[in-house]
C-alpha positions as CSV (number, residue, x, y, z in Angstrom):
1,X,14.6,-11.2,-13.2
2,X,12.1,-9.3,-15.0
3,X,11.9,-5.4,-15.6
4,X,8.0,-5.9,-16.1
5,X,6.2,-2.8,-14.4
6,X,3.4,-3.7,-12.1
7,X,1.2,-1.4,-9.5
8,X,2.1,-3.2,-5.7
9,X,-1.3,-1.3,-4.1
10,X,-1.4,-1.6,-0.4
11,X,-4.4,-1.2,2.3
12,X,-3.5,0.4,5.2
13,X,-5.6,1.4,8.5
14,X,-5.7,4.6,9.3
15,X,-3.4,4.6,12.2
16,X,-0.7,3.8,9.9
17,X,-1.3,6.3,7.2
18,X,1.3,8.6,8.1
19,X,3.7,5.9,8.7
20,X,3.7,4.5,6.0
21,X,3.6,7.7,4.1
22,X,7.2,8.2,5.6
23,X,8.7,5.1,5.2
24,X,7.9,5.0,1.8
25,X,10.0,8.0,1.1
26,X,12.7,6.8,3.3
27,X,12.5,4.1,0.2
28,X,14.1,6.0,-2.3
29,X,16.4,3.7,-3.7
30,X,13.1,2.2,-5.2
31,X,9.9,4.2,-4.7
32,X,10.3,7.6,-6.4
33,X,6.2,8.6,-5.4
34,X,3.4,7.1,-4.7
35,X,-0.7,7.7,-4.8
36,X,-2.6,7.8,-1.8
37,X,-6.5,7.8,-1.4
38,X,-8.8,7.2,1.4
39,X,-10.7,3.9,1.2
40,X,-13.1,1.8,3.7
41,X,-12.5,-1.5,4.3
42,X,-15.3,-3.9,4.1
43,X,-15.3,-7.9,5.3
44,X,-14.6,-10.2,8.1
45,X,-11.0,-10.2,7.7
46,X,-11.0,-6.5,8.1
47,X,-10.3,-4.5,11.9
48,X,-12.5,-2.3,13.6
49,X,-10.7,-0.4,15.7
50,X,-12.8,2.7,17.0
51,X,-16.1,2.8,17.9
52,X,-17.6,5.3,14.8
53,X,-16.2,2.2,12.4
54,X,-18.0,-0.3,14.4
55,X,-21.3,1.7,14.0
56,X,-20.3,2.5,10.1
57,X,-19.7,-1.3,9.2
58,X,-15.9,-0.4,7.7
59,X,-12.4,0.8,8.3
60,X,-10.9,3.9,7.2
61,X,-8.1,2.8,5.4
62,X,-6.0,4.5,3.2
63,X,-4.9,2.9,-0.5
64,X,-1.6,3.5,-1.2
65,X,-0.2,2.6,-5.1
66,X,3.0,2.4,-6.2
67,X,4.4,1.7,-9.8
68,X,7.6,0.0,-9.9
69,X,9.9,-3.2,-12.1
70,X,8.5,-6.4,-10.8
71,X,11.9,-7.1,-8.8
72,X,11.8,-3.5,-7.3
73,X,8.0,-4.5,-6.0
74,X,9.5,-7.6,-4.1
75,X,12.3,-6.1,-2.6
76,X,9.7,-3.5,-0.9
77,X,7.4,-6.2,-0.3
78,X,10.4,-7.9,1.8
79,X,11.1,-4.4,3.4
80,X,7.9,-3.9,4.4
81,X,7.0,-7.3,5.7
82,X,10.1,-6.7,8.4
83,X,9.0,-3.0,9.3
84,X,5.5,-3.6,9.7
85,X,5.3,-7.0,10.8
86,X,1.9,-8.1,12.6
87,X,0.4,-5.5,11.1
88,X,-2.4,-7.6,8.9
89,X,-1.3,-5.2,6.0
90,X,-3.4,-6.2,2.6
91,X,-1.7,-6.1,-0.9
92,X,-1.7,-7.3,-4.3
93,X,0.1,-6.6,-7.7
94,X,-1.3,-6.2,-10.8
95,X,0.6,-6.1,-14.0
96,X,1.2,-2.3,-15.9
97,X,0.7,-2.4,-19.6
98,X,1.9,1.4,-20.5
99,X,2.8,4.1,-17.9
100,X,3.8,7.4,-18.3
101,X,3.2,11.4,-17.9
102,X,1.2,13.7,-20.0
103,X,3.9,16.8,-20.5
């Protein structure tokens, strides 16, 4: 076990957004917030769902990031895989050096 903080950032199509905004805070035994941000999705692997992304060439996605303990970002990993399964979410961690608030 490791208490090393990484950011677990997720991609999320837009029908999902909201979704995922509430399950997330339905999380709070180990998400106490999150960032959001609107994104397009670019590549081959990504969905095109309506007909404006289709003539755009991306998704609208949203970005959600999430700082958390290394073990805390697998047990939502896990969560998530069984709430949203089939889904084709994207995500990746990447390792937190220093995090904090400017009071």
């Amino acid at each position: 076990m490791t208490d090393q903080q990484v950011c677990l950032t997720l991609i999320v199509p837009r029908q999902l957004r909201e979704e995922m905004f509430d399950y997330l805070a339905e999380q709070s035994d180990i998400v106490s917030g999150f960032t959001a941000s609107r994104t397009a999705g670019h590549g081959g692997e990504v969905r095109l769902y309506t007909a404006a992304e289709r003539v755009q060439g991306h998704a609208d996605q949203a970005m959600v990031q999430v700082i958390l303990a290394h073990d805390e970002a697998v047990r939502l990993l896990d969560r998530i895989r069984g709430s949203f399964a089939g889904t084709r979410l994207v995500y990746w961690t990447t390792p937190v050096t220093e995090f904090g608030i400017i009071d």
